[in-house]
C-alpha positions in Angstrom: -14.5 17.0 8.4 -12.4 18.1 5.4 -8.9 17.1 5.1 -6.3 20.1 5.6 -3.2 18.2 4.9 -2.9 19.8 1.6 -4.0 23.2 2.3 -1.4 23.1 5.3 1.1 21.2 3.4 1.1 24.6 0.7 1.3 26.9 3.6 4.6 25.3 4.9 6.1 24.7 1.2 5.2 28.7 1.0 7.6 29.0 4.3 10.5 26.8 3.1 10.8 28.7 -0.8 11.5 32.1 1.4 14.4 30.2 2.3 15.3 29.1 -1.0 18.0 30.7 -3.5 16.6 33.6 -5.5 18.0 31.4 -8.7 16.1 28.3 -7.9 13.2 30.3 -7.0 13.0 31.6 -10.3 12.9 28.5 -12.0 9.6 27.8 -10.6 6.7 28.9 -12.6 4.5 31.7 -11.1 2.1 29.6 -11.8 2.7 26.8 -9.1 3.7 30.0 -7.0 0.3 31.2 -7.5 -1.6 27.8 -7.2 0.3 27.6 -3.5 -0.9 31.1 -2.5 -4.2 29.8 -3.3 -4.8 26.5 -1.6 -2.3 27.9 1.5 -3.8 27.4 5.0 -2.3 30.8 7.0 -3.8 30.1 10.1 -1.3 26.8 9.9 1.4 27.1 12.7 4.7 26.3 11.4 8.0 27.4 12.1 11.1 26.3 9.2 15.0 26.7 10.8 17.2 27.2 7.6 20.0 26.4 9.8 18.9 22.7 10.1 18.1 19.8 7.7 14.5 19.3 6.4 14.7 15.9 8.0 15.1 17.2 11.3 12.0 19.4 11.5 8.2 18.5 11.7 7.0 18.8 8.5 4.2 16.7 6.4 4.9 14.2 4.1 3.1 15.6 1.7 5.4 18.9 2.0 8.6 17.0 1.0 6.8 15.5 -1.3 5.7 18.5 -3.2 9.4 20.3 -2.3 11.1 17.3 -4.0 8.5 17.1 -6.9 9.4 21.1 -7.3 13.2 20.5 -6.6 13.1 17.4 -9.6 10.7 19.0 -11.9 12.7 22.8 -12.2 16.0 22.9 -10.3 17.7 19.6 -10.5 20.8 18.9 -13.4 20.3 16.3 -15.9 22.6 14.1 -13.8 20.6 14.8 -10.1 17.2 13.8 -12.6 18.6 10.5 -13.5 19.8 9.6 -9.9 16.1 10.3 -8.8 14.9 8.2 -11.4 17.0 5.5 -10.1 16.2 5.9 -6.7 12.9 6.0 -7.7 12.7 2.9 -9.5 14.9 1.2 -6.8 12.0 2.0 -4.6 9.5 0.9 -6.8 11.3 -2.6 -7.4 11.3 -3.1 -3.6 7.6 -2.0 -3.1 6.6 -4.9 -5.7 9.1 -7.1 -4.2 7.4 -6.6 -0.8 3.9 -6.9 -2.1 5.0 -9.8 -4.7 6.4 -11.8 -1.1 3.0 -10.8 1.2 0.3 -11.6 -1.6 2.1 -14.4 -2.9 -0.4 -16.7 -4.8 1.9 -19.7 -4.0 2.0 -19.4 -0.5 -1.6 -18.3 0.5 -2.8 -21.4 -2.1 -0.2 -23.4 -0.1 -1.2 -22.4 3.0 -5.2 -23.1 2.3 -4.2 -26.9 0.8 -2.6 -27.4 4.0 -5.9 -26.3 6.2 -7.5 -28.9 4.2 -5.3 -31.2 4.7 -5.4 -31.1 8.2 -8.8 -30.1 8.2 -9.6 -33.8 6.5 -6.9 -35.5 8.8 -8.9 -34.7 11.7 -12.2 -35.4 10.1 -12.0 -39.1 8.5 -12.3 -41.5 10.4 -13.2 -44.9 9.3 -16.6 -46.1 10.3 -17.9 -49.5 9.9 -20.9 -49.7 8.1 -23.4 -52.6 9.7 -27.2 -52.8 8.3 -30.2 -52.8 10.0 -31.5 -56.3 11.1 -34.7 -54.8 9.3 -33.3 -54.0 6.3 -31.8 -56.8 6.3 -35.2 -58.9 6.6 -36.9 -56.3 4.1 -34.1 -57.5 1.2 -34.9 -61.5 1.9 -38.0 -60.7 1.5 -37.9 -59.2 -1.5 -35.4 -61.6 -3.2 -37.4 -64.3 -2.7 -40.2 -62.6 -4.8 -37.9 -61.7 -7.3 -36.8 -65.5 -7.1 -40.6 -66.6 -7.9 
């Protein structure tokens, strides 16, 4: 089955621009206007309420992604630019930090000496070795013909 995210995801970034500032509108390239058209799934049922946040309403991921790529690529002020870049690398910062605390080389090596440990705890034991009364007889025997 082919993935219609993006295709749908066009279609409702189509909806919201209608309810977008002629200005800002213009400062997108016909271009991306075109490439929207294009790739839009119209058989996609969505409905967009200007009157309430983007937050509010049931729209994809990949939407706000592409409204916010639009939004910091064309309309925002050098000073909006650098707080997305902060945000952004805010973000980015916590991501690693997450990843750097789950995939931790120190703690999963830790955690594995540890198993051993425990592992070899439970599995020594001291055991008494005792030879064979045969083997003992065979080794006499056999140092007594070394002896002669």
């Amino acid at each position: 089955m082919i993935d219609t995210e993006f295709y749908d995801a066009c279609y409702e970034v189509l909806v919201i621009l209608k309810h977008v500032k002629k200005e800002d509108l213009l400062k997108i390239p016909k271009e991306e206007i075109q490439m929207l058209k294009d790739n839009a799934n119209f058989s996609h049922k969505f409905e967009y309420n200007p009157m309430k946040d983007i937050k509010e309403q049931k729209v994809l991921k990949m939407t706000k992604g592409i409204i916010a790529e639009y939004f910091f690529k064309y309309c925002a002020s050098e000073k909006q630019k650098e707080k997305i870049k902060c945000k952004m690398e805010n973000d980015m910062r916590l991501i690693e930090k997450e990843k750097e605390q789950k995939y931790n080389s120190n703690v999963i090596f830790k955690n594995e000496v540890k198993s051993k440990e425990i592992a070899e705890e439970r599995n020594i034991q001291i055991i008494e070795y005792k030879e064979k009364w045969y083997m003992k007889l065979f080794k006499k025997i056999l140092k007594w013909f070394k002896n002669k």
